[in-house]
Structure formats: structure tokens, C-alpha cells
C-alpha positions in Angstrom: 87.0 97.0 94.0 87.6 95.1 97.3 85.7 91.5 96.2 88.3 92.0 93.4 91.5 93.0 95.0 90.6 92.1 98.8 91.7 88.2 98.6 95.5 89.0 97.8 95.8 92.3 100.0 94.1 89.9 102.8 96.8 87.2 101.8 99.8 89.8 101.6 98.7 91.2 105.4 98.5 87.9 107.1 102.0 87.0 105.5 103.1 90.0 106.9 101.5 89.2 110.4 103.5 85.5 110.1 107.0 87.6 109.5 106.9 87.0 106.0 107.3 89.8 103.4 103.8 91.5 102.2 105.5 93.3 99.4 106.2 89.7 97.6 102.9 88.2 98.1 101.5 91.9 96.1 104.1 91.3 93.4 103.0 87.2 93.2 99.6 88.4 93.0 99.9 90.3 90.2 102.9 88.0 88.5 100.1 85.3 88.2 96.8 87.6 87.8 94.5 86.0 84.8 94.2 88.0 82.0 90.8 88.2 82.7 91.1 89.4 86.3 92.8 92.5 84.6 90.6 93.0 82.5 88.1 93.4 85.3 89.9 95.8 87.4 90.6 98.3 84.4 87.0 98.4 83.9 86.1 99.3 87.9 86.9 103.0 89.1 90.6 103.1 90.4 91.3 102.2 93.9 91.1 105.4 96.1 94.4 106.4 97.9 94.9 106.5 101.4 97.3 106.3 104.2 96.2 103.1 106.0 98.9 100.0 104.9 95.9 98.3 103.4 95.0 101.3 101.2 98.6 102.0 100.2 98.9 98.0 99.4 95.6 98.3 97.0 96.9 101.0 95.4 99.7 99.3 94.3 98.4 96.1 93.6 95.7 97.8 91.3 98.4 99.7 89.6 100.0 96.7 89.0 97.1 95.1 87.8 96.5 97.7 85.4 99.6 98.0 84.2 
């Protein structure tokens, strides 16, 4: 699940690092996801949940994807 979802939480945590808002580039990310690129993800194993920011910002971007 990371080569899938890792470019945009990478993305969302440098934005972060530059002051910008993370949360936004998670909800671009899955604004503009391909139809395809969802279909992917709800055929991979859920991201697991965790604590760390980048775990709690792959949860959410693969709910969203699933969605």
C-alpha cells in the first residue's frame, strides 16, 4: 500500500514542513484521484492504523480513496 498511497502522504508532509496545510494536500489528493487509482487501493488490504502522523494521514487518505 505505500508505492500506492506514499507519493501524496510524502507531498502532504513536506507541505506541512513548508507551513502549508497537510490536511488540504490529503483532500486534493483524493479530490483528483483516477478512477483507476481507486480502484487499485480497494483491491489492496486496508492501510493499518497507527499513531505516527504518517500512519494517521494514510489512514485517512485510503478511506478517502475508498470511499
Amino acid at each position: 500500500m505505500r508505492h500506492v498511497l506514499g507519493p501524496a502522504l510524502q507531498l502532504a508532509l513536506a507541505t506541512e514542513l513548508a507551513g502549508g496545510d497537510r490536511d488540504d494536500e490529503i483532500d486534493r489528493a483524493i479530490g483528483e484521484a483516477a478512477p483507476a487509482v481507486r480502484d487499485v487501493v480497494r483491491r489492496l488490504p486496508p492501510d493499518p492504523p497507527g499513531r505516527a502522523r504518517r500512519a494517521r494521514l494514510g489512514g485517512r487518505l485510503d478511506a478517502g480513496l475508498r470511499g
